[in-house]
C-alpha positions in Angstrom: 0.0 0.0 0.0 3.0 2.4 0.8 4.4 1.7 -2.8 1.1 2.6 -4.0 0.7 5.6 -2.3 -1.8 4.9 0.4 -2.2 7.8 3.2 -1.2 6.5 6.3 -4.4 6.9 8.2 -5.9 4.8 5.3 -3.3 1.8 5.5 -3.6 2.2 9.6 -7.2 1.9 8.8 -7.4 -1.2 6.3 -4.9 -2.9 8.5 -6.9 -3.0 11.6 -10.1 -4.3 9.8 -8.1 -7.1 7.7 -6.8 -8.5 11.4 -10.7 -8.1 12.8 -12.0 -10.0 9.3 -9.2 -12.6 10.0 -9.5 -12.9 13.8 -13.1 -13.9 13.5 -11.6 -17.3 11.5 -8.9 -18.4 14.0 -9.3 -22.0 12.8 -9.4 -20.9 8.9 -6.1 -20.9 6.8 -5.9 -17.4 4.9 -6.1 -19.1 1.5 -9.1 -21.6 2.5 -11.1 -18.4 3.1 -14.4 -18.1 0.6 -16.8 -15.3 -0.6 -19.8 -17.3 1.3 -17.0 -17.0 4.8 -17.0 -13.4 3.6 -20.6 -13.1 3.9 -21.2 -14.9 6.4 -18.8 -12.2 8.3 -20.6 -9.2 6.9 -24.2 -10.6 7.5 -23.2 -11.8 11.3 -20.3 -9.4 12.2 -20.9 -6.2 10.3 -24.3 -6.1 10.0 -25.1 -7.5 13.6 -23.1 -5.7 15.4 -25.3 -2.7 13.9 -22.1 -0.8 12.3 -22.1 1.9 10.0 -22.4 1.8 6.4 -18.8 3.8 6.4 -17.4 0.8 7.8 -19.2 -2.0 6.3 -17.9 -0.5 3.3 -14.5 0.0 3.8 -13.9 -3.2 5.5 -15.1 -4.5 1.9 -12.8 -2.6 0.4 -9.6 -3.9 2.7 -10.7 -7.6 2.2 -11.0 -7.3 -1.7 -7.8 -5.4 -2.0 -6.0 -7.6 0.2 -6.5 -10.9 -1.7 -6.3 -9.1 -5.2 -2.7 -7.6 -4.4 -1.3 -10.5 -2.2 -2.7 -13.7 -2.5 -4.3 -13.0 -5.9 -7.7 -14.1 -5.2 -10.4 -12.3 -6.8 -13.6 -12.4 -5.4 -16.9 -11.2 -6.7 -17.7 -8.6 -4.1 -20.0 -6.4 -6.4 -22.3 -9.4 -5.0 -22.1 -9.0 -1.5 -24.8 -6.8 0.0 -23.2 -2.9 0.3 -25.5 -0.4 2.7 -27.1 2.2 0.5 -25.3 5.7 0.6 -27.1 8.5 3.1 -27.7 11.5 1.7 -25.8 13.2 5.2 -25.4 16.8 5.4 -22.1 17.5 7.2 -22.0 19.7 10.1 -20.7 23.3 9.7 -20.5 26.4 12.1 -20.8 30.0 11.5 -18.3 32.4 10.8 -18.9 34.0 13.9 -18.3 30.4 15.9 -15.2 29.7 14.5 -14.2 33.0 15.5 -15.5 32.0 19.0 -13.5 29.0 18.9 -10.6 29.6 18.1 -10.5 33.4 20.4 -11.0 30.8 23.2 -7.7 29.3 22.7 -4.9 30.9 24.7 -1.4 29.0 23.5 -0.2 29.6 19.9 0.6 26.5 18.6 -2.5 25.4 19.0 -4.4 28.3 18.1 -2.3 28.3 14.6 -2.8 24.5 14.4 -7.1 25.1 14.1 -6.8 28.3 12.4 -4.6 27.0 9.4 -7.0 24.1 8.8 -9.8 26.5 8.7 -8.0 29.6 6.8 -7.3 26.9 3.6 -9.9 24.0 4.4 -7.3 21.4 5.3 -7.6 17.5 6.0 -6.3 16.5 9.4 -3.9 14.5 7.7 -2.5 17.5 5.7 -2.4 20.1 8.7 0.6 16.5 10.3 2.2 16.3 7.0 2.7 19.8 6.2 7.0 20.4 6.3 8.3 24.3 6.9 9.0 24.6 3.4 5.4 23.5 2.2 4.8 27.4 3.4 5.6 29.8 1.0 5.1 33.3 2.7 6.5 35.3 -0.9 4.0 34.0 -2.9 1.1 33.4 -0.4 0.6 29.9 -1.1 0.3 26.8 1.0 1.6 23.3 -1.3 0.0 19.9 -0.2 2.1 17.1 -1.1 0.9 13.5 -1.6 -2.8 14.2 0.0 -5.9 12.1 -0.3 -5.6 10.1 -3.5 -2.5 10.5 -4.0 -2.7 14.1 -5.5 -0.5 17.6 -4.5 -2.3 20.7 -4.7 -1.9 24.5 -3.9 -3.8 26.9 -2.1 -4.1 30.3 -0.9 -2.0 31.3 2.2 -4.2 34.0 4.8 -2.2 36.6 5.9 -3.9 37.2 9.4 -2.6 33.5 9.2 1.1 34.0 8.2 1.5 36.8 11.2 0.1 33.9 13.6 2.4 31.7 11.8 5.6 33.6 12.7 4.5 34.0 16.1 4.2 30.9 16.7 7.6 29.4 14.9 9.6 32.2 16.8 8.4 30.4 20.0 8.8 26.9 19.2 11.0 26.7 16.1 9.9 23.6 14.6 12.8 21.8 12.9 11.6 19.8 9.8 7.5 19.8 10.0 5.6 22.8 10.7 3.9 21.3 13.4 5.9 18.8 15.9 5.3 16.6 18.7 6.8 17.4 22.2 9.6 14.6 21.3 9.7 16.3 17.4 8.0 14.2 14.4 4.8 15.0 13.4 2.4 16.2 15.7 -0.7 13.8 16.8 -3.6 13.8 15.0 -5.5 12.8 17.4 -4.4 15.5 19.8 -5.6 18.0 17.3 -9.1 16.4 17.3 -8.7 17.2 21.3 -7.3 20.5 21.0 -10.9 21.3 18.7 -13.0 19.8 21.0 -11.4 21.7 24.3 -11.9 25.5 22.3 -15.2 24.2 21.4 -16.6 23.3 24.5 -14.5 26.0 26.5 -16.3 28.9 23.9 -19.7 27.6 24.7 -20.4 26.4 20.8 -23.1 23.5 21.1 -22.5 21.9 18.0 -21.1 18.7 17.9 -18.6 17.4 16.1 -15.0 16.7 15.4 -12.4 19.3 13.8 -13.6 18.7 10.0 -16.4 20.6 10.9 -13.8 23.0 10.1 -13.0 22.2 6.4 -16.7 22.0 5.9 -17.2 25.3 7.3 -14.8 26.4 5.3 -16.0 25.2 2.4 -19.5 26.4 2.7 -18.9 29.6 4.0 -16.5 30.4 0.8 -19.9 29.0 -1.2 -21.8 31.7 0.5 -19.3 34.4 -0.3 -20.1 33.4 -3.9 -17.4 31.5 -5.1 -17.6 29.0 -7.6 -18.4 25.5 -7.0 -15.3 24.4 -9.4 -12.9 27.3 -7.7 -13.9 25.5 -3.8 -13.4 21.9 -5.6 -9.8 22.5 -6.7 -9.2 24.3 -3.3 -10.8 21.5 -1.3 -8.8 19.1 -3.5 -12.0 17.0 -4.9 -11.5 14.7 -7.8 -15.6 14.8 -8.5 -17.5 18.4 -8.5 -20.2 15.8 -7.0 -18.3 15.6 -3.8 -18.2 19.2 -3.8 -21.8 20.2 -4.1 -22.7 19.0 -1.0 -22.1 22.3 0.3 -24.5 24.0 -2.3 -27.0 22.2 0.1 -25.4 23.3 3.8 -25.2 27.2 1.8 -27.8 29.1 3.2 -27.1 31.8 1.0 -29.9 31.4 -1.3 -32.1 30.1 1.0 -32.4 32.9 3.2 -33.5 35.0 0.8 -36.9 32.6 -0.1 -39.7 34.4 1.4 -41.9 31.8 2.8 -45.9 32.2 1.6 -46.9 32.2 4.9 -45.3 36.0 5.2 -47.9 37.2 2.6 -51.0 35.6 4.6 
């Protein structure tokens, strides 16, 4: 998967459901495995255990790349019973609760940390990866190397941003990635997710929800500024402008403006 290209997370991810797939056949040999074993798993296992589509889905997708690429088994998965896709809307906050979020936060790093994943609409994964150099302050641009998919990308660099940037480097001058762990490396991603949830709760902000809110808010708020759907899908680093229009739906923009019939009664 790393010659491939795979993110991290998403190898860290596949690996963990290919040992619970294979721990539920202790007495099975890898190779002896079958599509009606597979089943059997996602009927009983998956299904029964009442887990989300997101997961019954990619565990899917672990099991059938795993024997393609190593054992070179191909089964017939397009068979095996998928959940139907949700039509979710993702969670987003105002632009006056991000600003009430992330006022709440007193240290730097941090504060820069939630503010740069908000100021360009970045992925968790992007904010750990990003290296000192990946800023460049001259032109105003931020480059994101080897993101979801395997794709680089460029966007805009805030300035309000870059003054909290320097602040912050003067302080803790990180040596190789922008942001680093108390022991250096990258910093935890999962200590970002806890840094979001400690400025939200500490601001008083009710809604729920982890620190993608952010990248969502980000995108829809740039949709309500007017910004094209295609301009927000290159920035947000989408291959489909079908991922992207979710946030036409989240915009209230246009739907503030309907005047509901019940006004003219």
């Amino acid at each position: 998967m790393r010659q491939r290209r795979y993110a991290d997370q998403t190898i860290k991810t596949y690996t963990s459901m290919l040992e619970v797939f294979l721990d539920y056949f202790p007495e099975k040999d890898i190779k002896d495995i079958r599509i009606r074993d597979i089943e059997e798993f996602n009927y009983y296992y998956v299904i029964g255990k009442g887990l989300s589509a997101s997961y019954q889905n990619q565990m899917i997708n672990s099991i059938k790349l795993f024997y393609m690429k190593m054992l070179g088994i191909n089964f017939a998965l397009k068979e095996l019973e998928r959940p139907r896709k949700g039509n979710y809307l993702p969670k987003v906050l105002s632009k006056e609760e991000v600003s009430t979020v992330l006022g709440s936060i007193k240290n730097i790093k941090h504060k820069a940390i939630l503010s740069l994943i908000y100021s360009a609409g970045l992925r968790r994964n992007e904010l750990v990866n990003l290296q000192i150099d990946d800023i460049d302050s001259k032109r105003m641009l931020i480059r994101i190397n080897n993101s979801k998919g395997a794709k680089d990308r460029i966007v805009g660099l805030s300035k309000n941003v870059l003054i909290l940037l320097r602040g912050y480097y003067q302080l803790y001058k990180p040596k190789h990635y922008l942001f680093e762990g108390q022991k250096g490396g990258r910093y935890s991603g999962t200590s970002i997710n806890l840094i979001f949830q400690r400025a939200r709760q500490r601001s008083g902000v009710t809604t729920e929800g982890g620190v993608h809110m952010l990248r969502h808010s980000y995108a829809t708020h740039l949709h309500e500024s007017g910004y094209d759907i295609r301009i927000i899908q290159e920035l947000l680093g989408h291959k489909s402008s079908k991922t992207t229009e979710i946030y036409t739906h989240i915009s209230t923009r246009t739907i503030q403006k309907v005047i509901s019939p019940f006004d003219d009664i």
